[in-house]
C-alpha positions in Angstrom: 0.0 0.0 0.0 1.1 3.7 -0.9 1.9 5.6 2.0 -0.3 8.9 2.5 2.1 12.0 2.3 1.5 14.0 5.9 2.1 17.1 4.2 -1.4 16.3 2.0 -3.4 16.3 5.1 -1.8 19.5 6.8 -2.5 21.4 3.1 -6.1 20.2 3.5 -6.4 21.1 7.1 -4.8 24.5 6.7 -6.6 25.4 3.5 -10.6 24.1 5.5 -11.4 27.2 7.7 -15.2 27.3 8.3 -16.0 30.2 9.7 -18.6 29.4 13.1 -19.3 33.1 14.1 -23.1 33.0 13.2 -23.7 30.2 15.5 -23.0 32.4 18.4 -24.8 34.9 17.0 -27.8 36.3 19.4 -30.6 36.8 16.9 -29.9 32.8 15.5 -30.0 31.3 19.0 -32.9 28.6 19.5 -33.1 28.7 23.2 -32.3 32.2 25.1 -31.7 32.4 28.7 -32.7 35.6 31.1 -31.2 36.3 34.4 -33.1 37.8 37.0 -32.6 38.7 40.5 -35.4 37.5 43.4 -35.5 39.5 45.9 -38.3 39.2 48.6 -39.7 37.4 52.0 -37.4 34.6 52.7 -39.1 31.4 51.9 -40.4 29.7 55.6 -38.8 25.9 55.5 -40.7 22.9 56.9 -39.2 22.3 60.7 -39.9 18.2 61.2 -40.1 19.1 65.3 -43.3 22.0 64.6 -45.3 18.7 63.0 -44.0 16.2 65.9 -44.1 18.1 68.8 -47.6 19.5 67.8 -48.9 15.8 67.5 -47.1 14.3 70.9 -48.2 17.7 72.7 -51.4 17.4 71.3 -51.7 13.4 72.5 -50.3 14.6 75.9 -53.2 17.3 76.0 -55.8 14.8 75.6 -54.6 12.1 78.5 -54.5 14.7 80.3 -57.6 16.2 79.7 -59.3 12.7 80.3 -57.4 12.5 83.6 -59.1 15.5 84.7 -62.4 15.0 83.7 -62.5 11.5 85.0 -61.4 13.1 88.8 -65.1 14.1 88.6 -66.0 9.5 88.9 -63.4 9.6 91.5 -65.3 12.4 93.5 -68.1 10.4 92.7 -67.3 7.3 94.4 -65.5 8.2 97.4 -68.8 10.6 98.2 -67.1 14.1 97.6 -69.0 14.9 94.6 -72.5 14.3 96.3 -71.8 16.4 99.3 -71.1 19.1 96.8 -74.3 18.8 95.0 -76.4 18.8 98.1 -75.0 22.3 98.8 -77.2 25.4 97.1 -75.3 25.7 94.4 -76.4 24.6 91.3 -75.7 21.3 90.2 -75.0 22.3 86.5 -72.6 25.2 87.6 -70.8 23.0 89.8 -69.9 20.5 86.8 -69.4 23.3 84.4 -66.9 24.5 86.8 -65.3 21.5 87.5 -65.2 21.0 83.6 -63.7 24.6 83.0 -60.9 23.6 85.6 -60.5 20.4 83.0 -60.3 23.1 79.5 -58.1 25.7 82.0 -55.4 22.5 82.4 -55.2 21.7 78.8 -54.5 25.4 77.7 -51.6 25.3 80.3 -49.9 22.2 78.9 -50.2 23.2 76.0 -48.5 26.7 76.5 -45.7 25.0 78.8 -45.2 22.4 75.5 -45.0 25.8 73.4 -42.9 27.1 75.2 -40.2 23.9 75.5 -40.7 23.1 71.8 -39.6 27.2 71.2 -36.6 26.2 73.0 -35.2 22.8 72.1 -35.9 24.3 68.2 -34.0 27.6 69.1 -30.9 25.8 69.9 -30.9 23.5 67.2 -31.6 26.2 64.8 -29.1 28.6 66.5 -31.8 31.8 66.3 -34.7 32.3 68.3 -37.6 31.4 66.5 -41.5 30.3 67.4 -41.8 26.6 67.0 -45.4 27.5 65.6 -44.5 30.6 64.1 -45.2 34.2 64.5 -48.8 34.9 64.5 -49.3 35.0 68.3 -53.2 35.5 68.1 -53.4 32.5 65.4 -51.5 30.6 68.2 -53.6 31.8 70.9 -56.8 30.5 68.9 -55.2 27.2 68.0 -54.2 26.1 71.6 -58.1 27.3 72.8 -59.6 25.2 70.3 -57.2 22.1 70.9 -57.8 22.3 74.6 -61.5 23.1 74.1 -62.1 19.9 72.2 -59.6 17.9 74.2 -61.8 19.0 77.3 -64.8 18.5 75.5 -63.5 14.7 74.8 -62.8 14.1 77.8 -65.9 15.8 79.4 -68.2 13.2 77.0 -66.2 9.7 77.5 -66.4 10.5 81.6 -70.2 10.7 81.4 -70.5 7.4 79.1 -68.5 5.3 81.6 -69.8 3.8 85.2 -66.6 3.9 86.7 -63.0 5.7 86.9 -61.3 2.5 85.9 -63.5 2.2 83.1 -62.3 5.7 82.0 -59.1 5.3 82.2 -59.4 1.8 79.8 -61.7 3.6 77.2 -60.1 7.3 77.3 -56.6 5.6 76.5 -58.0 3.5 73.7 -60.0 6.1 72.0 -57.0 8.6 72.3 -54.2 6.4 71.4 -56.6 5.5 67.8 -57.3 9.0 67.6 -53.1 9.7 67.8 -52.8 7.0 64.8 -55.3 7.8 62.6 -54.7 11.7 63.1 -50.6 11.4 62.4 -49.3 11.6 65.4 -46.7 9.0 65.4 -46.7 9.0 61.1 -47.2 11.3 58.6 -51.0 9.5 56.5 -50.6 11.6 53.3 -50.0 8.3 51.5 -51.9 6.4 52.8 -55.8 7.2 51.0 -57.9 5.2 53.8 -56.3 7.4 56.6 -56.5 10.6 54.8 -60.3 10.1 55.0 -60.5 8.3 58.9 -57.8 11.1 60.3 -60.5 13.7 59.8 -62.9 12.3 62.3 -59.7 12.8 65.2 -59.4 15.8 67.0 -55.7 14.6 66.4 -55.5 15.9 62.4 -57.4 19.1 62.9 -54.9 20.3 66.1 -51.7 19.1 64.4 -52.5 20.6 60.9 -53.5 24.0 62.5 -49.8 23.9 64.7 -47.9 22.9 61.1 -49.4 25.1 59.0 -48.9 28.1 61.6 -45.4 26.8 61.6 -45.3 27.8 58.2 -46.4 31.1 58.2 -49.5 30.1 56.9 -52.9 31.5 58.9 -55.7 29.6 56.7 -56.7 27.7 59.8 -60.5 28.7 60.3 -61.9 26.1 59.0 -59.7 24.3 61.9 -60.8 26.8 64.3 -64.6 26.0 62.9 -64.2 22.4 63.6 -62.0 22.3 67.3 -64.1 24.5 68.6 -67.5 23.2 67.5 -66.6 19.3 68.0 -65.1 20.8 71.2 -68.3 22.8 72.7 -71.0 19.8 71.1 -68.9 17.1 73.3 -68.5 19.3 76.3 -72.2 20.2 76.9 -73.4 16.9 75.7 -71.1 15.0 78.6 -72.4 17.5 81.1 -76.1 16.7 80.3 -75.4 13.3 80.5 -73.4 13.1 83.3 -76.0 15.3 85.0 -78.8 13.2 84.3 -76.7 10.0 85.8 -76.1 11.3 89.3 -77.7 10.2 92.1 -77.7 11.8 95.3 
């Protein structure tokens, strides 16, 4: 075979100059990119510990809530409850009290577990911030209706049961379903059976409200609506029962 002359192929590739300049040329460019600078709010990140400790200080809220109503059955059966009744007070102000000490509880927890979530999230962030954000009156609203309807739950499963043991057995199990059907413990966004239960829990209404807060986001009245309507129905409905139970 003839060998190829090297001095053929430098000719060629010194005499092919293609000239590429219209290529980069602006006005022939398919696909055109624009810079622009954002300026604005600073976007509010999702904080894992608003979500959890809103459901475990929501949970915590509702034993305790069902602790305090049920002291009413223990009044009952040691004899404390009856002496009261005999006195001229009235027998529904004397429940609604007692009740009202029950709702006055839960809103205390609830600001004590506010305020300890605020702090553990402060130091791990390394800035002060408001575990549930800074709408202090949407706050304010949210723990009311939480304790409201946890008082109201309690207030209603104490006037369906005979005795304080009985209590304590049916309050657990009806808040420890409520806490897994209303994402307490897991998140049920994929799951499409529990999206539909976790809206019959006080649970999913009290731990949405928190995250959503947490969030800077304040479209929380239908929350409000529901907390505080499930809350006030159960509450008067377990004082008219429990009312028209006792015997003196």
């Amino acid at each position: 075979q003839a060998q190829q002359n090297p001095l053929i192929g430098l000719r060629l590739l010194g005499e092919f100059e293609p000239d590429f300049s219209p290529a980069f040329d602006p006005a022939n460019a398919l696909i055109t990119l624009e810079t622009q600078t954002v300026q604005g709010e600073a976007v509010t990140t999702f904080n894992p510990l608003a979500m959890f400790g809103a459901g475990v200080s929501v949970m915590f809220m509702m034993f305790m809530a069902q602790a305090s109503a049920n002291g009413i059955m223990y009044e009952r059966q040691n004899g404390t409850l009856q002496r009261l009744l005999a006195t001229p007070t009235p027998r529904m102000v004397i429940l609604l009290g007692k009740l009202a000490g029950t709702f006055a509880s839960a809103v205390l927890q609830l600001v004590l577990l506010f305020i300890f979530l605020t702090l553990v999230g402060s130091l791990l962030s390394g800035q002060v911030r408001l575990i549930w954000g800074d709408n202090l009156l949407a706050i304010a609203l949210a723990i009311g209706a939480a304790a409201l309807a946890a008082s109201g739950l309690g207030a209603l499963l104490t006037a369906l049961v005979r005795t304080p043991e009985q209590g304590n057995v049916v309050g657990t199990a009806v808040i420890l379903a409520m806490s897994v059907l209303g994402g307490t413990f897991f998140s049920t966004e994929g799951l499409p059976i529990l999206q539909t239960l976790r809206q019959f829990t006080l649970n999913y209404w009290s731990i949405d409200a928190f995250t959503r807060l947490s969030l800077g986001e304040t479209n929380i009245g239908l929350h409000l609506l529901v907390l505080f309507g499930l809350g006030a129905v159960m509450f008067l409905l377990g004082v008219i029962i429990f009312n028209r139970r006792l015997d003196i």
